[in-house]
N, C-alpha and C positions, 0 to 999 in steps of 0.2 A: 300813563294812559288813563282817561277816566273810567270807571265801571260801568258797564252795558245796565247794570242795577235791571237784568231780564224780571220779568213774573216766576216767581220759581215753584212749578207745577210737577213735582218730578213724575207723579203717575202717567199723565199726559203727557209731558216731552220725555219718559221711556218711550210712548207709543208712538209717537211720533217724529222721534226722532233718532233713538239710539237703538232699539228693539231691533232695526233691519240691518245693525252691523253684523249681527253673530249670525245670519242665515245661512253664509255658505260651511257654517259651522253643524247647524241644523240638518242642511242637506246630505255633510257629508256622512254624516251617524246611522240618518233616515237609508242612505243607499247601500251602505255597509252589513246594515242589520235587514238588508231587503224590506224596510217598512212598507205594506200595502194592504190590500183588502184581507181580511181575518185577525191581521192585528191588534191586539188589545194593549192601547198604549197610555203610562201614566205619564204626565212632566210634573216636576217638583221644582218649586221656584218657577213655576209656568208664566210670570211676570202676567204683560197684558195681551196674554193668546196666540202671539205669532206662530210660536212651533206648535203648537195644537194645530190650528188654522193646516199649517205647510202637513201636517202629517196625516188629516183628514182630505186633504186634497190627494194624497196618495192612496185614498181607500181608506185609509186604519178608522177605528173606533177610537179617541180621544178625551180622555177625563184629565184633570190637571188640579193640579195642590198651591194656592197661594197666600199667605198668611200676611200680607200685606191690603191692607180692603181698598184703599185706591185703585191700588193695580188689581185686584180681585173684579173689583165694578164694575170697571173697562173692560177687562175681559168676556166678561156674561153680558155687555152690551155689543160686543162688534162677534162674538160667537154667534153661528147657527145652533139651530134647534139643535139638542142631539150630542153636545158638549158642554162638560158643568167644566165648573172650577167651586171649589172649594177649601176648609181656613185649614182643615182636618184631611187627612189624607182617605181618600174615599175608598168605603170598606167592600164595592161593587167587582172588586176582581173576582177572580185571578188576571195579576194581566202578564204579559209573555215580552214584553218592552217597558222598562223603566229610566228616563232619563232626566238626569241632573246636573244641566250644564252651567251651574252656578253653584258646583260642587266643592269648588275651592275658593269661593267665597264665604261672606258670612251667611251662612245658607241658613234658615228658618228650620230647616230638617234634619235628624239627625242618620249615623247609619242604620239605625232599626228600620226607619221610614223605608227604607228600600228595601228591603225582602220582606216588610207586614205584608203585601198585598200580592205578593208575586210569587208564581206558580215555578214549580223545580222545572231550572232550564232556562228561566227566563233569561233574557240579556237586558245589564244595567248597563247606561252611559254616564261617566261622570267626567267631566271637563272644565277646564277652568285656564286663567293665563296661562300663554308657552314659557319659554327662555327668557329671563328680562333684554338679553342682549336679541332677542327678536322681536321686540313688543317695545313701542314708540311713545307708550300711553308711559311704560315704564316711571320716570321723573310726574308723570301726574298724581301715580297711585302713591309713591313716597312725597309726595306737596301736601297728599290727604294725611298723610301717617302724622308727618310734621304738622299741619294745624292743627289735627286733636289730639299733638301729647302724646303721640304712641309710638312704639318702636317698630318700626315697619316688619311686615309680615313675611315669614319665607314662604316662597312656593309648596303649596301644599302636596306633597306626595300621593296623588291618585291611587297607585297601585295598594301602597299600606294603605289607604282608606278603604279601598275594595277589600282589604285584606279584611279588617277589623268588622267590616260589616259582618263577613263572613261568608266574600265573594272569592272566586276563582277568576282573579284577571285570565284574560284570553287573547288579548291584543291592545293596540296602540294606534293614534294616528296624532298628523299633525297637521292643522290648517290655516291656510291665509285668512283670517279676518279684519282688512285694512278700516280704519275708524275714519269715514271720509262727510264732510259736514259743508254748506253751502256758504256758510261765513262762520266768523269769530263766533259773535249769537249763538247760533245754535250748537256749535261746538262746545260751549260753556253753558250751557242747557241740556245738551244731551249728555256731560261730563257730571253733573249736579244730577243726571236723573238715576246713576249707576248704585246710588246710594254711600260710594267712598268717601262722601262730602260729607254725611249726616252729621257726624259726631260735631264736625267743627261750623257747621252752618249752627246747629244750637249750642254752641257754645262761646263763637263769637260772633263776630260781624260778617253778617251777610256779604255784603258789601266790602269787604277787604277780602274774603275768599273767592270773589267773581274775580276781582282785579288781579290774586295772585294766580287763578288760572288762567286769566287771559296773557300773563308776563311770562307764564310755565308752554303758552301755545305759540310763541312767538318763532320757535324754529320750526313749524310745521307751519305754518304760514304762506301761501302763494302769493303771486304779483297779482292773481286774477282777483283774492278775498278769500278762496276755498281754503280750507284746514285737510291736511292729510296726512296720516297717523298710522303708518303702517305696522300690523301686528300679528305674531304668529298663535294660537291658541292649541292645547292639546285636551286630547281625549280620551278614555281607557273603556276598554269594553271588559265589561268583566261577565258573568255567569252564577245566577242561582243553584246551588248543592240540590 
């Protein structure tokens, strides 16, 4: 198959294209921890604003930490007044909600970052892929591992991360968040904007990396054009001492 050879914008097609898989991820956290008016809430890895956005629509007071300046940009241009983001985790708390649902990724943050700012009591969210046998993306994030040379990653253990920060896990969930895209395109755009790609986009050819995620999308594939990618994600709630 030839390569789509897309524009590869990943600040922009996160935000427009991949940012809206993880929402009902977002939602379920928000409903969990009762997020609404007197909330003081941070996101870390706050990407380009969605969950800010979703959680100030709930009432909350919203500040967000991103260390990435593309995605930083876009953020503080589709944000209202009244919501920063910043490269530094912003010293304005206490705040009483801390979530970081790119916690078991390659997060920019460390666990200090999550109780610097937050007041005793507070509740941290940290989330990241479920089960690979529930997660469809699965065979794409080891296509990433294999282009850049690396030995693909185990699932990061939540709970010991909450541990080591120097949290008291307090509960669990687990959510649907199916990866569903309008053709091939933007499927291999919004997979490129996740950041799994980086290593091997600068290291090799662009262009043979589109082509082998378009070969890796081939069983998710409809007769209609749609890609659909169904995925389980989980999330740990843990508690500031």
């Amino acid at each position: 198959m030839t390569p789509t050879l897309v524009p590869h914008h990943p600040a922009r097609d996160w935000a427009e294209i991949q940012e809206r898989m993880l929402v009902p991820l977002y939602e379920a956290a928000y409903e969990r921890l009762g997020v609404g008016p007197g909330t003081r809430l941070l996101g870390l890895d706050c990407g380009t604003g969605l969950a800010l956005l979703m959680a100030a629509a709930r009432g909350a007071s919203a500040s967000g930490a991103e260390r990435d300046r593309a995605r930083a940009e876009l953020a503080r241009a589709r944000l209202p007044e009244g919501l920063t983001v910043t490269a530094e985790v912003p010293g304005d708390g206490p705040y009483d909600v801390i979530t970081a649902f790119h916690a078991a990724d390659r997060t920019a943050y460390g666990p200090a970052d999550l109780t610097r700012t937050a007041q005793p009591g507070a509740a941290v969210v940290l989330a990241g892929w479920g089960p690979p046998e529930r997660c469809a993306t699965e065979p794409l994030l080891r296509l990433a591992d294999r282009l850049a040379d690396r030995r693909p990653s185990p699932r990061t253990d939540l709970g010991a991360l909450a541990l080591r920060a120097g949290l008291r896990p307090v509960g669990s969930g687990r959510v649907a968040c199916p990866f569903g895209y309008a053709d091939e395109s933007s499927a291999v755009r919004g997979l490129l904007s996740t950041g799994a790609f980086d290593t091997a986009v600068r290291a090799g050819d662009p262009a043979q990396v589109e082509k082998e995620i378009e070969e890796a999308l081939a069983p998710y594939r409809r007769a209609d054009g749609t890609v659909w990618m169904p995925n389980v994600f989980r999330y740990v709630v843990a508690r500031v001492p």
